[in-house]
Structure formats: C-alpha cells, structure tokens
C-alpha positions in Angstrom: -19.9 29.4 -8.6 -17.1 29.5 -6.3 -16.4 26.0 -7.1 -15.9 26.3 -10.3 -13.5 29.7 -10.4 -11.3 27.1 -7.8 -11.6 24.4 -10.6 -11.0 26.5 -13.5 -8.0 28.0 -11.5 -6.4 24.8 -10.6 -6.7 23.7 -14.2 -4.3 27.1 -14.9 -1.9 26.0 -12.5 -1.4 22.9 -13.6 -1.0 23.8 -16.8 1.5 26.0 -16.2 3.4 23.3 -13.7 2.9 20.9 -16.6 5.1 23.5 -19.2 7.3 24.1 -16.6 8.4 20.7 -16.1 8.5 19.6 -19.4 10.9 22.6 -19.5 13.2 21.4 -17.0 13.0 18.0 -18.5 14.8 19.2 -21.4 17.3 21.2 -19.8 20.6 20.4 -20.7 21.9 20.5 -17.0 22.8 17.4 -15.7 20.9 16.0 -12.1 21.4 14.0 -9.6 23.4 10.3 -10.4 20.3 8.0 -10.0 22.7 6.1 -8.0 21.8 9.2 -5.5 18.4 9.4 -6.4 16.8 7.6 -2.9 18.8 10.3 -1.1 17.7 14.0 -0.5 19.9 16.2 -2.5 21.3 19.3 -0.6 19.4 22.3 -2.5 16.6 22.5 -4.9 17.0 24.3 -8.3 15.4 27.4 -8.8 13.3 26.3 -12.1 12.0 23.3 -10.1 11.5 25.4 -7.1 9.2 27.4 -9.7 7.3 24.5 -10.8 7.1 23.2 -7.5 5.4 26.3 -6.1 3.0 26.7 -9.3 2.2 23.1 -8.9 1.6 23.5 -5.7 -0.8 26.7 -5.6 -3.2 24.5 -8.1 -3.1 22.1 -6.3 -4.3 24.2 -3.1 -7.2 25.2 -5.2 -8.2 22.0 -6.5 -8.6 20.8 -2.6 -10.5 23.6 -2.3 -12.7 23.0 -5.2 -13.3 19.3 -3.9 -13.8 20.7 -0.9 -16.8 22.8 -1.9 -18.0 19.5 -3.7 -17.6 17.4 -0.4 -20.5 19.9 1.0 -22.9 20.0 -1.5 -23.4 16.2 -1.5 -22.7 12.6 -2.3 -19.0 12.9 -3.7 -17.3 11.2 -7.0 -20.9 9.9 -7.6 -20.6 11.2 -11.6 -17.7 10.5 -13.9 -16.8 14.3 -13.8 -16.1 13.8 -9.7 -14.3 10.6 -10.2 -12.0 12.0 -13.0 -11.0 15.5 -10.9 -10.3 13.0 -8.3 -8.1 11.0 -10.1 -6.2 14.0 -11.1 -6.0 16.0 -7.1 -5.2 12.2 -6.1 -2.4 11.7 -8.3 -0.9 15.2 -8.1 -0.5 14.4 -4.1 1.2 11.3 -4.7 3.5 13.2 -6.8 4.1 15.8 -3.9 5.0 12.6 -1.5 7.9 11.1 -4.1 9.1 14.6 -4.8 9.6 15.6 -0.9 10.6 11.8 -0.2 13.1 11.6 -3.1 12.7 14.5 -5.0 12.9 13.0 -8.3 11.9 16.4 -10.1 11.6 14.7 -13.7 8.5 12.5 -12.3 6.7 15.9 -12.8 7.1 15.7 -16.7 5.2 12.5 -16.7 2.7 13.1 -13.9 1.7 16.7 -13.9 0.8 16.1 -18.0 -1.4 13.3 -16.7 -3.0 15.5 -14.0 -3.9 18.3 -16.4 -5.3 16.0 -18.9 -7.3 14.7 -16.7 -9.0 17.9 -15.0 -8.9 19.1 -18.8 -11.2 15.7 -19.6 -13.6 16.7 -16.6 -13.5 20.1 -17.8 -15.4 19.7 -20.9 -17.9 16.8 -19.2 -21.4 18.5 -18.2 -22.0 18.3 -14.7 -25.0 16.0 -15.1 -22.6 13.3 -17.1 -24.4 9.7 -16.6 -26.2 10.8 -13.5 -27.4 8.5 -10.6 -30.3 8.8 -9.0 -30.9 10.9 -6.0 -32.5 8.0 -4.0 -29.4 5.8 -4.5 -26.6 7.9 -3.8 -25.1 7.1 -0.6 -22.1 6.4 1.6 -21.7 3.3 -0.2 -22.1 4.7 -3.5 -18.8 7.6 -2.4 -17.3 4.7 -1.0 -16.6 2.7 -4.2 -15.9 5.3 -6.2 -13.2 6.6 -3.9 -11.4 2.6 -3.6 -12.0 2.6 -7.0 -9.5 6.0 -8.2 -7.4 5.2 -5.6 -6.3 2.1 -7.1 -6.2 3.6 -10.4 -4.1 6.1 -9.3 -1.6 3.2 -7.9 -1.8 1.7 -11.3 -0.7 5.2 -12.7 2.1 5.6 -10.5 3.4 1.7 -11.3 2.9 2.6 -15.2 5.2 5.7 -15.0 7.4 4.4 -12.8 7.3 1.6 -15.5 8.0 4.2 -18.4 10.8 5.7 -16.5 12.8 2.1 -16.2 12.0 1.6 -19.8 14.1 5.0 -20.9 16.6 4.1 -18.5 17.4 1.2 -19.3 18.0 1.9 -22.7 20.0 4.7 -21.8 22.3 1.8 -19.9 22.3 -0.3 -22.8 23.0 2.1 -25.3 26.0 3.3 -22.9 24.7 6.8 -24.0 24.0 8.6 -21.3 22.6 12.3 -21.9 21.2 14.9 -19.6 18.1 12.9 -18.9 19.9 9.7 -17.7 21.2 12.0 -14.6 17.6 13.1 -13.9 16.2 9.3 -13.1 16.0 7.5 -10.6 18.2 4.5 -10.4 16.5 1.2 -11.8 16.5 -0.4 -8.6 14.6 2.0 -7.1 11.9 2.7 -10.2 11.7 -1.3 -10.0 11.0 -0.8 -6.2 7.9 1.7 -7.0 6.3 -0.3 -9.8 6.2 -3.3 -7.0 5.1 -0.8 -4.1 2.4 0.5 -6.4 1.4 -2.7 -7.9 0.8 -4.1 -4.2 -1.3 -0.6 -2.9 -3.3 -1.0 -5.9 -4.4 -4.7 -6.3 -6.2 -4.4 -2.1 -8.0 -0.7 -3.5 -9.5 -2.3 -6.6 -10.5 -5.3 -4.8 -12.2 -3.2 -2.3 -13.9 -1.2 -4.9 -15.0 -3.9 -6.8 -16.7 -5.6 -3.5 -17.8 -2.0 -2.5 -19.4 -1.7 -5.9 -21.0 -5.1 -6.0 -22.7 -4.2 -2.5 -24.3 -0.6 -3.9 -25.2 -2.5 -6.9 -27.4 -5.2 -4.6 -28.8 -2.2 -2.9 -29.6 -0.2 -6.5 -30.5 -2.9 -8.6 -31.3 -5.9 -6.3 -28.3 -7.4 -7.5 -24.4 -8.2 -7.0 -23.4 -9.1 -10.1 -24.8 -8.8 -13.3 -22.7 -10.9 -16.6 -24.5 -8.5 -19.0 -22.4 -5.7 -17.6 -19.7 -5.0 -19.9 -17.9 -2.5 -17.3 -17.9 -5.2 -14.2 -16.9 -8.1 -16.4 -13.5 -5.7 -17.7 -13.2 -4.3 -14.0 -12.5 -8.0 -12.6 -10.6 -8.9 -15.8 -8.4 -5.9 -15.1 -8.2 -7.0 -11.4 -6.8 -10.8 -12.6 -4.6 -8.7 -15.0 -3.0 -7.0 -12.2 -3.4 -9.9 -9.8 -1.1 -12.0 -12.3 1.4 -9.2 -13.0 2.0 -9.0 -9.2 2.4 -12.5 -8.2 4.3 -13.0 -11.5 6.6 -10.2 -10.1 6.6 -12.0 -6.1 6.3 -15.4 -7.1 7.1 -16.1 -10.7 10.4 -14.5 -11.2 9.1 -11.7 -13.9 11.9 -9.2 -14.5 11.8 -6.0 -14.1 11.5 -4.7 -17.7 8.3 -7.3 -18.0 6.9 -5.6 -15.3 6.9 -2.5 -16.5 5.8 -3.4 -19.8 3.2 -5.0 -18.2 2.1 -1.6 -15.8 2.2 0.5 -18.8 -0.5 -2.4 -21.0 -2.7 -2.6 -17.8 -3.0 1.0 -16.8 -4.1 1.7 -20.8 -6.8 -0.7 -20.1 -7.8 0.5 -16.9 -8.0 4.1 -18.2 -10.5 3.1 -21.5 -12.1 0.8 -18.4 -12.8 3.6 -16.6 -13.3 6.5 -19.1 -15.6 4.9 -22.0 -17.8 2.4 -19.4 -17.8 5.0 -16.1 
C-alpha cells in the first residue's frame, strides 16, 4: 500500500513539474545566449527554482516507490516496472544536464515524457504479461535494467535531436524569439545526441545478450526467429549502430542525426510498449 501512495504521489509531482515548465517555456523572458549555455549561469530564476523543487520532491518519492519494489522481489520483471523505470531513470538524467548546464527548457521536453510514462504504468494492472515465478531471477532484472537504460539514452539523443531541429530553424529564419535564448547552442545539443547515441548502443547490446541468456535458461533457447519483439530489438540495435557510425565515420551531419534519433527512438518506444 505504501508503494502505491509513493507512486501515485510522484505521478502528482511530476505533473505539476511538467505544467510548470511548460510554463516557463513560454515565458516571454529571454535566457541564457546558447553561446553560454555549457557554462553555469550566476542565479537561478525563481519559476525554475519552483519547478526544480516540485520536480524534485516527485522524484524523491518515486525512488522511494522503487525502493519498496526493490524489496518485495525480482525488479522491472513486468512491463509496469520497466515503464516506471524508464520514467525515475530519465527524470535523473534530466537532474544531471540541469545541474551540469542548467538548460531549464530541457524540462519542457523531458518532464512531459516522464509523466506520460508513469501515467502509461499507472493504468497497467500489476499482473501485466506476468513471468513465472520459477524464472524470475538476477538475470531476468538484469536485462530489463540494460535494456531501459539504453532506451533512456535513446530518449535523451531524440530530444536533444528535437531541440537542434527548433534551433536551427530559428538560425535560419534569422528570427530569433524568446525560445532561441533558452537553447543550448547547436554545437553542444550536437555533442549530446553523439554522447547519447554512444552510452546507448553498449546498454542495448548488453541487454539484448543479457536477454538472449534468460531466454536459453526459460525456454531452452537463445534465439528464437518466430519472435517478433527480438527480431525488431536487433533491427533497432543495427538502426542505431548505423546512425552512430554514420555520425563517427560517415560524415552524417548533424541535422541527419537528429532526424535520425527522433525516427529511431519512435521505433524503440512502439518496440518496447506494444511487444514488452
């Protein structure tokens, strides 16, 4: 019970961080140059300060709520788990880039995304495609875990992605409203699509592997070609293979790159919602 008052209170909070900043996203005030944006600006403005704190207290009880389900068992073994996961995963990862470089209008993007998410797990039963007591395992917690992780890389390159999309066109229009002073610069949103590109790829390889190996000890088997969710997992993991090496080696620009993040983290999602 106490789980799910922590659940349904982070869900709250984050819904209230997501109005919030989608508030200040719309605020005519200017921010930052993103030619400043990798630095540390001096003070913090109140309204993020209040999105930051509300933000922050759901995401303090969604730990806690994971915490709870760390104890009772095998975690992320259902597609409820791996889902409010994905969402206290991401929200952390937005905590980093905000202290790091406090880009405060990554909230508007990722904090949306977050609450979705829990909201998505919200309304899943708890028994949602169930696995069988005698095969959960360290394994099984294992795969799952590589497996969100890498996701959530492939969320962070896909709104890092987005973000170099609107600014560019910003550049090129030469128009440059409140929003444009609230980016980052393009250099360094082209810099987090590759970082996150890079983390990614090693996770979902790992997961894949990890899920191939609790699979052999399930089913008696590594791989099976009737498996509609293992053969799109490694198609999305040649997707992203090529998209990074096309980046590295191939010369693909920037704005193809982020086109690209944006296509592949679509597919991933339906991947991992509709075949979990």
């Amino acid at each position: 019970m106490s789980q799910i008052i922590f659940f349904r209170t982070s869900l709250f909070f984050y819904f209230l961080g997501c109005l919030l900043f989608l508030l200040n996203l719309w605020d005519k005030k200017g921010g930052t140059p993103p030619a400043e944006t990798s630095q540390k600006s001096a003070t913090l403005p109140i309204s993020q300060r209040i999105a930051f704190v509300v933000t922050g207290v759901g995401f303090l009880c969604h730990t806690i709520a994971l915490g709870l389900q760390l104890q009772s068992g095998v975690p992320f073994s259902s597609l409820k788990e791996a889902i409010s996961f994905f969402s206290w995963a991401i929200v952390l990862i937005f905590f980093w880039v905000e202290l790091k470089y406090q880009v405060y209008v990554m909230g508007s993007l990722i904090l949306p995304m977050a609450f979705l998410s829990l909201i998505s797990a919200a309304t899943l039963p708890i028994d949602t495609h169930p696995v069988d007591p005698a095969l959960k395992g360290t394994l099984l917690g294992v795969h799952t875990t590589l497996s969100v992780l890498g996701i959530v890389a492939f969320a962070i390159a896909a709104v890092s992605g987005m973000m170099y999309l609107v600014q560019e066109r910003f550049l090129k229009s030469k128009q440059f409203g409140p929003l444009y002073y609230k980016l980052p610069s393009l250099d360094l949103l082209d810099q987090w699509n590759k970082t996150a590109l890079f983390c990614g790829i090693p996770l979902l390889t790992l997961g894949i592997i990890s899920g191939a190996l609790w699979s052999q000890y399930a089913r008696g088997f590594f791989w099976s070609s009737n498996s509609p969710k293992q053969l799109l997992s490694l198609s999305a993991w040649f997707f992203y293979l090529i998209v990074l090496q096309g980046r590295l080696t191939f010369g693909f620009r920037a704005r193809r790159g982020a086109l690209l993040s944006i296509i592949g983290f679509v597919g991933i999602i339906f991947i991992f919602t509709t075949l979990a």
